[in-house]
Each structure stands twice: as C-alpha cells, then as structure tokens.
N, C-alpha and C positions, 0 to 999 in steps of 0.2 A: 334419320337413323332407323337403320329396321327394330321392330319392339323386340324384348325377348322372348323366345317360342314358347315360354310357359303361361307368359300373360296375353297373348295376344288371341287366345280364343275366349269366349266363354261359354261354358263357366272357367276355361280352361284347365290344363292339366293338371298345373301346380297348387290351384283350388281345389280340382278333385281329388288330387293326391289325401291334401289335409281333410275332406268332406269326407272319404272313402276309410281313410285311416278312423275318425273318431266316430265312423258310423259301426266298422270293424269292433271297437272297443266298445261299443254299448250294445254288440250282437255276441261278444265273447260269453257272458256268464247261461245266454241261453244254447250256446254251440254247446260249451260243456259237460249242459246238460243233457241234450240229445245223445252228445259224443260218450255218457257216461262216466265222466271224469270225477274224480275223488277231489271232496272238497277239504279234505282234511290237508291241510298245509302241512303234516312231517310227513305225510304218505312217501312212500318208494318212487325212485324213477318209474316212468309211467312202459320202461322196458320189463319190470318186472314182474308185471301183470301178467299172468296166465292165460289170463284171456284176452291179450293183446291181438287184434288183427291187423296186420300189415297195412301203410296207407303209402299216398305217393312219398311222403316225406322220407319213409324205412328207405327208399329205393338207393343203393348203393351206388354208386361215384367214385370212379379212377380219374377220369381226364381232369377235373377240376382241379384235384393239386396231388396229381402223381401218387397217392395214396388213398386206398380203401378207407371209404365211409359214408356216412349216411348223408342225403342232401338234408338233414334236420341237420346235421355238424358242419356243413357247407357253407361260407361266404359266396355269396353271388346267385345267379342263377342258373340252373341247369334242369334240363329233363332228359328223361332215362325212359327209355322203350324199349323192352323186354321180347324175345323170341314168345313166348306165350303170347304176349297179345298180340304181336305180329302172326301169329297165326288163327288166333280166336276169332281177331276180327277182321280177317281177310284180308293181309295188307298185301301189294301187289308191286306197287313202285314206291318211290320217294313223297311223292303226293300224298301218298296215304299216311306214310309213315310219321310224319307231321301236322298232321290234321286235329292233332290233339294239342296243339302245342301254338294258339294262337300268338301273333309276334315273329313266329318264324316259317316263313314262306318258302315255296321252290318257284325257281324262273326257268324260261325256258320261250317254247314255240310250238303250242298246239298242232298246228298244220303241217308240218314236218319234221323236222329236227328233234322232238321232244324237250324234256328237262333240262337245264342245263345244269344248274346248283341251288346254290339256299339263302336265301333272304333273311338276316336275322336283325330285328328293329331297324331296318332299311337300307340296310347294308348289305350288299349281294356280291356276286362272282369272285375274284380272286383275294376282295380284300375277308372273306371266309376262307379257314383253314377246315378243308375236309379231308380226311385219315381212313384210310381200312386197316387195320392190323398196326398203329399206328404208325400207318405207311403213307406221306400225303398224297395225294391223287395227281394227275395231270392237270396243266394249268387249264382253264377255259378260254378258249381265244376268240376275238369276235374283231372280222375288218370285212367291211362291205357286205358281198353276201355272203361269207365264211364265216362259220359259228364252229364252235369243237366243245363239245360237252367236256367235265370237270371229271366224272367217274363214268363207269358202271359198274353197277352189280346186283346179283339175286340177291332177294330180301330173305329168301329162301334158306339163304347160307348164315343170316345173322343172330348171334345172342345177342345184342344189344346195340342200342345207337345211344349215345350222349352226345348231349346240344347245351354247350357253355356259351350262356345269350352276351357274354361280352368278350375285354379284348385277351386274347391267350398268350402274348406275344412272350413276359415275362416268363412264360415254359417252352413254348413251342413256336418262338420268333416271327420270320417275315410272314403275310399274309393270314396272322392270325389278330389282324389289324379292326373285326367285329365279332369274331367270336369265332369256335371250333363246333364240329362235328366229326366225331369220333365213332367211325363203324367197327365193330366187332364182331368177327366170324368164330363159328363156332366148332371147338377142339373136340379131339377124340375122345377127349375124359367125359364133353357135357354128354355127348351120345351115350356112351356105353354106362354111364352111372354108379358102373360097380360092376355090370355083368360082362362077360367075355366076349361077346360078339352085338351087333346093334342093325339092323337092314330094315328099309321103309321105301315104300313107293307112295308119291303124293302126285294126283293128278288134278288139274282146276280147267277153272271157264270163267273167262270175265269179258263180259257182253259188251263191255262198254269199249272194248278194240277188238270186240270176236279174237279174245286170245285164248287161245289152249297151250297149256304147259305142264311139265313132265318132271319130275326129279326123282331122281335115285340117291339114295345113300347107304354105306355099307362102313362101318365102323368094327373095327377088333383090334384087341389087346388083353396084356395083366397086367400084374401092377409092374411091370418095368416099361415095355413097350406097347404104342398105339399109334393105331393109323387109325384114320375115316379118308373117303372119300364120295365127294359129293358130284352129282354131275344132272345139270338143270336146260330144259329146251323150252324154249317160246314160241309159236307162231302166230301171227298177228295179224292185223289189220289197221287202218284209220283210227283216231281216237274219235270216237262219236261227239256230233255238237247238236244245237238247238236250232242251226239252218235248215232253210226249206228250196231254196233254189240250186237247182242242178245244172244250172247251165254251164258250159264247158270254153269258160272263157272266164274274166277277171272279175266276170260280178257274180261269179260264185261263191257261195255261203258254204253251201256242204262239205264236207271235208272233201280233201283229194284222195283217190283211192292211192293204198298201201297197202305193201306187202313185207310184213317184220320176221325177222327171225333173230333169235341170239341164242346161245350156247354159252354155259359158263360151267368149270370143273374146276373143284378144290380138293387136293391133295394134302393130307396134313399125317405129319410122323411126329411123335411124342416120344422120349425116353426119360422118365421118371426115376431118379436117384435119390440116395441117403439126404442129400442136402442142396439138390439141385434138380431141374428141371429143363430140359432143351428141345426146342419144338423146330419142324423145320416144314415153310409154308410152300406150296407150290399152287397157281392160280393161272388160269384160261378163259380170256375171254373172248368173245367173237359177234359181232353184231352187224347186220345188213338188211338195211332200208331201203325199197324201193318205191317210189313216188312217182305216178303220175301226175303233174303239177298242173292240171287243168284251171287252177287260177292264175298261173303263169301265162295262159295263151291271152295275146292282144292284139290288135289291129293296125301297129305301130304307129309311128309319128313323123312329120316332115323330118325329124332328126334321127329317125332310127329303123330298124324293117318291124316288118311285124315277125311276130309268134306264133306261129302255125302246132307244133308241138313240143311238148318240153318233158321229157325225162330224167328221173334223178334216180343215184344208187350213192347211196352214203353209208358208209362200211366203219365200222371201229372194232380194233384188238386192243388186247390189254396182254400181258404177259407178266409175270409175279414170282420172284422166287426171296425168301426171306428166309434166315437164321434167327433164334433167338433164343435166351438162354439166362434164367432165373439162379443165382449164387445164393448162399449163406455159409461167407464165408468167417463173419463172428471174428471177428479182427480187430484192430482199433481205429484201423481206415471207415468200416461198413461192417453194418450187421447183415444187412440185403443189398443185391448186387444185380440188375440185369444189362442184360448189352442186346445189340440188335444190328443186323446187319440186312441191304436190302436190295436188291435191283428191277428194275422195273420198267417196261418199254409200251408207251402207248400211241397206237401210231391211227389216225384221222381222217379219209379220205371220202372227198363228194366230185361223184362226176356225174358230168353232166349233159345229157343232149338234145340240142333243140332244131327242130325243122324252121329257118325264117325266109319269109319272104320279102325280096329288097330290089334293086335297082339291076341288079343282076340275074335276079330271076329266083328259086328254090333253092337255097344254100343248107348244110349242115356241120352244125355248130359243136365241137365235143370241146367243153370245158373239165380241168381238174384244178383242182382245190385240197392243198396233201397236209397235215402238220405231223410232226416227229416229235417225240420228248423220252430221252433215255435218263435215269437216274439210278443216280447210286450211292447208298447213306451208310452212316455209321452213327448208332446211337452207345450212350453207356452212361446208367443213373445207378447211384448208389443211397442207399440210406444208411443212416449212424441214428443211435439214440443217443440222449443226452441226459445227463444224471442218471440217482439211482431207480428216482421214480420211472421212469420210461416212457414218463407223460410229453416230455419234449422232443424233437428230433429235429435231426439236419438231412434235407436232401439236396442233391447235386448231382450234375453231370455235363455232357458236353454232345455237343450232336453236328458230324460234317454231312454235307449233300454237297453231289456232284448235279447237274442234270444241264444235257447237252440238248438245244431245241433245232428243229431244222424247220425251212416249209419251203412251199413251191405252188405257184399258181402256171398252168399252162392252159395253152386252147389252141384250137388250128378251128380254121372254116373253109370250106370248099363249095363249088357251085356242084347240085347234085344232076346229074350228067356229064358233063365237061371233066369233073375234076379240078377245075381250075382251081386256086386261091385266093378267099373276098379281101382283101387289101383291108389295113385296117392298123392305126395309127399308134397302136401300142406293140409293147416289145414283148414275146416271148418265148421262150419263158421266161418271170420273174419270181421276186421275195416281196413279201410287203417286209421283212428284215433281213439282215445275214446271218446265218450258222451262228450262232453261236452258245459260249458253256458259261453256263454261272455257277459260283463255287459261293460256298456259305460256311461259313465255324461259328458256331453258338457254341456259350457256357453258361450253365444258369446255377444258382444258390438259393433253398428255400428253410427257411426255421420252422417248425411248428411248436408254439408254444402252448402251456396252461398254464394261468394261473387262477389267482381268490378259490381252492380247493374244486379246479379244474370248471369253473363256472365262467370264465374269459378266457378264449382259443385266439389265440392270435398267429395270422400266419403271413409273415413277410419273406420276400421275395425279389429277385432281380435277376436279368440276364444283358449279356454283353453277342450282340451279332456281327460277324463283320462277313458283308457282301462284297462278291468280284465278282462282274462280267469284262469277259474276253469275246469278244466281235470277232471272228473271221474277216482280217480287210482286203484281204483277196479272194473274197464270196464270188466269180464272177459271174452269175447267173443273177447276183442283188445286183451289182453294178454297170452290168448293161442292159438290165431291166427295169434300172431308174437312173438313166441320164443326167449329169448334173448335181446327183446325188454325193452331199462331202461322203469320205472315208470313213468307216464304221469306227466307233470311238469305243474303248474300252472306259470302264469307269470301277470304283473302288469305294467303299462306302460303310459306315458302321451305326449300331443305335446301340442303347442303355433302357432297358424295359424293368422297371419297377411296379411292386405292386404291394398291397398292402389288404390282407380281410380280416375281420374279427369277427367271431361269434359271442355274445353276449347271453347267459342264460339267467331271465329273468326267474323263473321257476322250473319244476320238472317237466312241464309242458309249453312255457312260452319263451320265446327267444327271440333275439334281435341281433341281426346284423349285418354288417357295412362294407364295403371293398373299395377301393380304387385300384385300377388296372390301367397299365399306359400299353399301347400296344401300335407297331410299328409296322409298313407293307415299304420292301425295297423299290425303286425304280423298274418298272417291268423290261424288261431288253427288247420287246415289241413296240415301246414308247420312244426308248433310247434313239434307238436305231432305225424309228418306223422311215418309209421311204417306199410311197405309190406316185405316177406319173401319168395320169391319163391325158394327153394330149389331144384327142377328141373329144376330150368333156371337158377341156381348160381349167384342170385342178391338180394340186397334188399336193402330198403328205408332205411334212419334214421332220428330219429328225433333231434331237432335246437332248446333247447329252449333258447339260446340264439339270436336270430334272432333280428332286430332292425327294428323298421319301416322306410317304403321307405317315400319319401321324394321327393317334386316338389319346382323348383322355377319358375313362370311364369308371364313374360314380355310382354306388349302388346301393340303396339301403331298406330295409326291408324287416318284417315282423312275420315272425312264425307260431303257429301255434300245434303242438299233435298231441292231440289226446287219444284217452281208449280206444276211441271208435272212428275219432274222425280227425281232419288237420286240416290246415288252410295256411295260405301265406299271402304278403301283399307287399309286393316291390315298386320301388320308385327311381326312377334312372334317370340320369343324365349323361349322354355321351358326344364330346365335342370332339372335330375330327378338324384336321389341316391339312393343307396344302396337297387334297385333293389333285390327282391327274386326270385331266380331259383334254379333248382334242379341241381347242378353239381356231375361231376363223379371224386370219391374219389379215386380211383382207385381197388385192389386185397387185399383183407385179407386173408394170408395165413391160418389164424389159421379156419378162419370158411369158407377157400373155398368160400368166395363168394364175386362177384365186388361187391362195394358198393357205393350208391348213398345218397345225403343230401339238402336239403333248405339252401341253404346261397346266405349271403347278396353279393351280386359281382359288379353285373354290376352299371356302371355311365353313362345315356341316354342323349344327344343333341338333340330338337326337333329343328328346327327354321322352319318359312316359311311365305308364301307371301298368302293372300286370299282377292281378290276382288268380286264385287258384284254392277251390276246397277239394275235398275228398272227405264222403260222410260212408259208413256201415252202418245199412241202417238192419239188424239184424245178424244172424249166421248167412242171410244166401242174397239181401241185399248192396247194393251198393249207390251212393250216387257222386257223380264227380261235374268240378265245372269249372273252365279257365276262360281269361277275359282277359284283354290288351285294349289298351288307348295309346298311340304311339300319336307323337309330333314332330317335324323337321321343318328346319328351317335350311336352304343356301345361304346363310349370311353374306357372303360374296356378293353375289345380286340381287339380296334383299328381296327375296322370294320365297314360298315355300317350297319345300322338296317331294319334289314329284313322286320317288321312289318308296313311300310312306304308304300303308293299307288300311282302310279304313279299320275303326275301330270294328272287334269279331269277340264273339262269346260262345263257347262251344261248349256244351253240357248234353252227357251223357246220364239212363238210367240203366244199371244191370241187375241181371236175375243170375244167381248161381248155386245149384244145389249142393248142399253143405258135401258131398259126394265128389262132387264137379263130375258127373256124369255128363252132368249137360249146363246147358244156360243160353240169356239172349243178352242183348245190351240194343237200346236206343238210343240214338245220337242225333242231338238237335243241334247248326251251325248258322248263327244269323250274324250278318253281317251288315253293317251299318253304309248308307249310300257315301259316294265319292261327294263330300262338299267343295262347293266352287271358291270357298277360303280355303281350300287346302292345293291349289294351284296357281301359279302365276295369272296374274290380274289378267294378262292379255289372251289367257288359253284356250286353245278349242278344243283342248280334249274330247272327248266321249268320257263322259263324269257314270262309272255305272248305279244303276240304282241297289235298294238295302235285296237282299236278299235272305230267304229261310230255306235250308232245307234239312232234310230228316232221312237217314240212313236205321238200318237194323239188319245186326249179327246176330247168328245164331250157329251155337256148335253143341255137338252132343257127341259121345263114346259108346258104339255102339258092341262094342266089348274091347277087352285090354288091348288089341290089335286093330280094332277099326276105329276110325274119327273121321266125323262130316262135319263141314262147316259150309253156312250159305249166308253171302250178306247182298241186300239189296239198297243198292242205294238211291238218293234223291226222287224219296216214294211220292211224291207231290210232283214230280215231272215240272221243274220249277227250270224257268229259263232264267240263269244267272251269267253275269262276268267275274273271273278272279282278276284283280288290279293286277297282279304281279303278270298277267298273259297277255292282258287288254291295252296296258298303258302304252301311250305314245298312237295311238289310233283316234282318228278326229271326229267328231262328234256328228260332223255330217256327212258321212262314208256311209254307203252301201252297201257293205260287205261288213259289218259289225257283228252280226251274226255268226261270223264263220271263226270267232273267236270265243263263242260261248262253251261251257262247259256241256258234258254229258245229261242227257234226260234222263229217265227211269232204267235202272240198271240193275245188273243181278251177279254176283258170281258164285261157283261151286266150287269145292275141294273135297277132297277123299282121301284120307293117309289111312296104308296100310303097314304095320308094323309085324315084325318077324322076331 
C-alpha cells in the first residue's frame, strides 16, 4: 500500500507542520515585542491603536465569502494584490503577479504560446476558477498541439487579484474544484477619487521580451454619473532564456524569434443613486503572435518528411459586455441586493505554415487550429441580517451560465510548383469534439455567525449545481472527421458543495482557524465527446460519456497572529481529490488496427502541506515580509508521487518607504529548493531542476504630484534557473533543456504622467 503523503518523507510534512507550529509559539512573545504589542491583557483591539500600520493580514477580502473583510476574519487562505503594488513593483503579466504568493504558480509555454493559467498547491487548468469582474474566463483547452489560454488581460487595468488557495465550489460551483482567482478591474470612482475628471499616460520597457507599452486613461464624472476609459498597447518580442545555441533547427536553445502585439480597452459607465449603484462594463481584447519556430525545423524520419520551415500566427480576441447593479432595498427578503448579467465571446486561432520536404518533393503545409466559446450568465446574491445585533447574516443567491463551445482543426498541403495535393490519410476538416452548449443553475445559502461576545465567527455554507451538456449529433464536420465515431451523447448531472470555516479569537491579536471546503469540476464536454482519428499514426481518441465529476475534499487549519507592527500566519492543509479525468491508454484493437486511447475517471490525489507568512514594520518607512510553502502529492491511484507539485520556495522581501511615499525601493530574494528524485515516480527521467536563488529590486519615486517613475531589475545575479511549472515533463537527457530556462538579468522602466 502506498504510505501516507505526510509521513512518507522526512522529516516530513505533517512533522514540520507540528516542529513549525511549536517553534511559531516559542517565537511569538519575541514577534510581539519587535511588533510593539501591548502586554497588558485588557488593552483595546489592537484596531484601535493610532498608530496601527497596515499589515498583509488588514488586506480586505470579497471573493472568500461574498462579503467585505479582513483576511485576519477570514477562514481559509487567500492573498490579496493590490493596484499599488501592481505598479510599485513593476508587475507586467501574471508571472509577476504571483510571485509573492509562493504555492501558487502560473503554467503555460515559454517558447511560444505563453501563460496559460494558475497552479494552486498542484492543482492547474480548468479544475482553477479564474474571474474578471466576476466574470469566469474561457475554458483552457489543450489536445495535441492545440493549447488555448484561460484569459487575457492588462495588469494595467487591475485594482485587485484575490487568490482563494482552496476549493470555491460551495459559492461559485463547477471548476472551482482547487481554488479561485478573482480579477478586478478598476471603476470610474477608484480613478477620479472625488475630483471631476482623472487622465494618465504610462509608458514602460521590459527587456526581458524587448516589450514596449502604452496606456491611456481618461476618467469623468460627479456624484451621479462616471465613465473611465482605459485603452493599453504591447509590442513585443521572444521571452528571453538562459540558451546559447542559435542553431536553426531542433537543437535550438535560444528562443524562437517573435513578434507580439496585443490591445486591450475598457470602457466603464457608473451611475450612482440614493440607494443603488449600476455600473455597465464594456471590454476589448486583441492579441497576435507571430512565431518563427526554428526549433520546429527537422530532417524528418523514414516515417515522416522533413521540416524545412515552420511558421506560426496565433491570434486571440476577447469581447466583454457586463451589467451590474448593487440594491439596498431594506426589505425583509434583503438588506443588500446585487445582480449581474454578462456576455462574453472568446475566440482562439493558430495557423500554421510549413515548408516539408518528402517523397514528392517541396510541399506546403497550412494548418489551423480555431476554438470558440460564447457565454452568457446571470448572477443575483442577496444579503439579510439576522437579529437585532447585526452580527449575524444570511447570504444567498443563484447563478445560470450558458456558454456554447465550437472548434475546428483543418489543413490542406500541396506540392510547391505543381499545385498538386500530398495525399494524406486523415480527414479534413475535423472536431476533436461536436458543437456543443452546456447550461449550468447553481444556488447557494451562506450563514455568518458570532458568537461567545463575537470571539467565534462561524460561517456555514452549501450550494446545489445542476450541469447539462447538449452535443450537437448532427455536427457533420465531427462526424466525418472521425470515422467510426459513436453519436455525441448528451449528459445531465448535479453536485452538493458544502463547506464549513470558523474563526476562533484567542486574543486581540491571535486567532485560529479552520475550514473545510468540498468543491466539485463537471465532466468537461471535450472529455465527453473527445473523438480524434489518426489513421496514419494508428491511434485514436474515444469518447466517455459516462465520466463522473471529479471531486475535492479540503482541510484547513491555521494560526494567526497581527499585531502593532507586524503579523504572521501559519497554515496546514490537506486536500484529497477523486476521480480525476485523464486520458488513459486502452491498449491495441485488432479489428481496427489502432492503439486506442479514453477520458476516464482514475486517478485519487493527496495534496497536504505547510504555508507560512509574516509581515514586520520595522519603523515609519521600513518594512519586511516573507512567505514559504512546502507542498506534497501523492497519485494514490498509482502509488506515486504527483508530478505536478513545485518544489518547496521562500520568498522574502526588504522595503524602504519614505513616510511621504515620495519614493522607495523593495528587494526581493526567491530560492527555491531542488526537484528531489523522491518527489517523482521511481521509474523517472525527468530533468529534476536544481535549488535556485535569485534577487529582484524595485524602485519608484514621485517626481511631482503628476509624474511617477518606477524601474525594477530583475534576477541581478544573472542566475540560470528552471520553473517546474514550464520544465516539467522534459527528460533529463535532452539537449535542448536550456531553451526552457527563465530570463537572465533584466530591467524594466515606467513613467506615468497624471493630468
């Protein structure tokens, strides 16, 4: 029997947990004192302190339980990243934007494709619920060489990202099966602040994909009505690596040369009322990649021609239009009322062209690769308070989605002279699915209580989902493009997501508490219905309509501490997951000659692990902060560990800020611990990367009430590193390992000017 993931390392997790923990408690009476903290046991909440400075713990929190409050009052964990330091310290993509927040990763594809989505304690792609406006994003689809990213968007346009590191489902249902990421764009009120009109031009430079970028913003209103509008350009390049060979063929390191551009405009209208609030969102996005894939060119095989040259354009739009609409209508239904309505079209295209040479001489090759996703929601939460005190409350609501997927893969090839066409034993066009619409109704119910004179918060919860996919079964582009293929099956399907947190307040300053979260991801309609045929590579996909949604159970329990000057917290999690979806190998069908492959339910996941976190002032213009993860999985299924797990990482920062905030700097130290060869299957060849350190510094300063420069340089040690989350799945004895390392010494610039 495989051991359990907490004891089977050492010292292991669940020993560090308890070593970690009572080492915590014999460091507590000297944090306090650094932190300033009142020893006098009747002293005031430590909010009443005058001279309280703000720590991570103050930082406020909607997505965790649908109502404003502090992550100190918060069950579970979450982090909160702020437009300020989004721009203090130079944030650019999603990379950055998590970089504080060890435990949760972004995936994705160096070399071309970029980012895809987010890694949270091992858990990636769609079984993460990511939100803009809390609007969810497009699904990420990934079959062969087709990948389709989860979002885009300028960081430019955000007031805030929260990252709830477990399952969300109990509020916000299917694929919030490891946890949420909740983006927020930012409205006409944060711009203008109070004054009538608000305009900014911010220009940058960041070395590490020779990008230059542009944004304008223009904001006006009074107190009834308000627009901004924001409107942001990129142009780009390659994302720089630590490779040195340039050759122009597959044992290239260097990156491939690229050419990026993207465009993104948000249009936002506010009208402000006696007891209401209605915002109405409008969004544009446009993005286009061009790649020449000189690691693509090869010399082919008795089986295949060669690669002479290979060009790629991989384009994504977004399109965005949302209503939304804040009530106090003080009723005995609800005190507070919002509703939200939402449509949203993200469409995915890579084509492709390659020069081969084969049996027939010089041929060219134009592949495409399309995906579709149209949706359409309706959300509507209300809250009630409960008693006289007002300390208790009821929230509730219910939320439908429509969203209809399409995709298409085609290709033609021709002999270049002739025009002829290379023969060629697949059908096109094809679907790796059919057309088809899934329809979703959730309803969820949440209590917040207090009791023992508001020193135990408890807040229980439950939601009820019921999933419908309808398959188009006269798709006939799916069906004559997979031969043999049964009729696309429609399916029907429901879950029950409970959850349960309590905050416990040991004192003014120390607290504890605990959550369980069950959290549920439906049958994905690309699983259902998958259905590829390759007849000259003797394989093909099948479809599962029997499949069963995967399933999370998640534990969490935790010690907080915030005082005067400084806080710390120290969590310990466990999260088991079921009946995983993957594609296993079925094995040989004699009768049709071909291996054959299917979506089934398999694998049984163990997440557990240890995530601490302080934040010290040390002073009026100091600060220092520092977060640490140790994560471990296990596949229980095949008695292995889980690949998808990043070595343990500690990230600690020092910052300078003068009590003014005219200016300041912040260094930032990131070491990461190597890939141990107990943390992958006995048989593995991996590429295990080694520990890595390196060292980043921001620096911004106000060079009058309208100008602001910021410059940060990153990885000042020129340190050649792997991120697991880019690297994994590449063998240890590959030549081309290189060509997935990170950025060298890097720099970038900003200039906002304010009007």
């Amino acid at each position: 029997m495989l051991e359990k993931p907490l004891a089977r390392r050492l010292p292991g997790i669940r020993n560090c947990l308890w070593v970690s923990s009572f080492a915590l408690f014999l460091f507590l009476p000297s944090f306090a004192l650094l932190a300033g903290d009142s020893s006098d046991p009747d002293a005031g909440p430590r909010t009443d302190n005058s001279a309280v400075q703000a720590t991570f713990l103050d930082d406020l929190t909607v997505t965790a339980t649908l109502s404003e409050r502090t992550l100190e009052d918060t069950p579970g964990s979450i982090d909160v990243i702020g437009a300020a330091e989004i721009a203090e310290l130079g944030y650019t993509g999603i990379a950055d934007l998590v970089r504080f927040t060890p435990g949760v990763y972004v995936e994705g594809d160096l070399s071309r494709l970029g980012t895809s989505g987010f890694n949270i304690r091992g858990i990636g792609g769609n079984r993460v619920l990511t939100q803009i406006d809390g609007i969810p994003t497009a699904e990420q689809f990934d079959f062969g060489p087709f990948s389709v990213t989860q979002y885009s968007i300028d960081l430019d346009t955000l007031e805030s990202a929260e990252i709830v590191r477990s399952a969300g489902s109990a509020l916000y249902g299917s694929d919030a099966l490891g946890g949420v990421v909740s983006l927020v764009t930012r409205s006409p009120r944060s711009y203008l602040g109070g004054e009538a009109q608000y305009f900014s031009l911010r220009g940058g430079y960041d070395s590490r994909a020779t990008e230059t970028s542009e944004s304008l913003v223009y904001a006006r209103g009074n107190d009834i009505w308000q627009g901004s509008i924001v409107f942001t350009h990129r142009d780009g390049a390659e994302l720089d690596n630590q490779g040195d060979i340039a050759t122009e063929d597959f044992t290239r390191t260097e990156p491939n040369p690229i050419d990026r551009r993207q465009d993104n405009a948000l249009l936002k209208i506010g009208r402000t009322g006696a007891s209401s609030q209605l915002d109405v969102s409008l969004e544009w996005f446009d993005g286009k990649t061009e790649t020449e894939v000189l690691s693509g060119r090869n010399p082919g095989s008795p089986f295949g021609s060669a690669v002479r040259d290979f060009d790629a354009l991989d384009t994504q739009e977004r399109q965005r239009l949302s209503v939304e609409q804040s009530l106090v209508p003080q009723n005995p239904v609800a005190d507070s009322l919002i509703w939200r309505a939402f449509w949203q079209q993200a469409d995915t295209e890579q084509d492709t062209d390659e020069i081969r040479e084969g049996s027939l001489g010089l041929s060219d090759r134009d592949g495409l690769l399309a995906f579709d996703q149209e949706t359409l929601g309706l959300e509507v939460e209300a809250r009630k308070g409960l008693g006289s005190s007002g300390k208790q409350s009821l929230t509730y609501g219910i939320a439908l989605q429509q969203d209809t997927f399409d995709q298409l893969r085609d290709r033609s090839e021709v002999v270049i002279g002739s025009g002829a066409p290379v023969p060629t034993s697949l059908v096109f066009p094809t679907k790796y699915f059919p057309e088809s619409e899934v329809q979703e109704i959730g309803a969820f119910i949440q209590t917040e209580l207090e009791l023992w004179n508001g020193r135990l918060r408890l807040i229980p919860g439950v939601r009820y989902d019921s999933y419908d996919l309808d398959a188009n079964q006269g798709d006939a582009v799916f069906l004559n493009g997979n031969p043999g293929t049964p009729e696309p099956a429609d399916i029907t399907d429901d879950a029950i997501s409970p959850k349960l947190g309590a905050v416990l307040s040991l004192s003014n300053e120390l607290s504890f508490f605990a959550q369980y979260a069950r959290g549920f991801r439906a049958p994905p309609m690309s699983a259902v219905n998958n259905g590829f045929t390759n007849q000259g590579g003797g394989y093909r996909t099948l479809a599962n309509p029997e499949l069963e949604p995967e399933t999370s159970d998640n534990l969490e329990i935790g010690l907080r501490g915030n005082f005067s000057r400084g806080s710390f917290s120290i969590v310990g999690f466990e999260n088991r997951f079921d009946d995983f979806i993957e594609t296993v190998f079925l094995g040989f069908d004699p009768r049709e000659g071909l291996v054959e492959f299917q979506p089934q339910n398999i694998n049984e996941v163990e997440i557990s692990g240890l995530e601490i976190a302080a934040d010290l002032r040390l002073g009026q213009s100091w600060r220092w902060r520092a977060a640490y993860s140790l994560i471990d999985g296990d596949n229980v299924t095949a008695e292995e560990p889980l690949e998808s797990i990043a070595p343990p990482t500690l990230v600690t920062g020092l910052r300078f800020s003068r009590p003014d905030s005219l200016w300041g700097l912040q260094g930032t130290a990131t070491l990461v611990s190597s890939k141990s060869a107990s943390d992958l299957p006995t048989d593995s060849t991996q590429f295990r990367p080694p520990s890595s350190e390196t060292f980043d510094l921001a620096a911004w300063i106000t060079l009058s009430p309208r100008i602001t420069l910021q410059a940060t340089a990153w990885n000042l040690t020129d340190e050649t590193f792997w991120q697991w989350t880019y690297v994994r799945g590449r063998d240890a004895t590959s030549s081309t390992l290189d060509r997935y390392t990170n950025p060298g010494r890097s720099f970038g610039l900003q200039a906002r000017f304010t009007f």
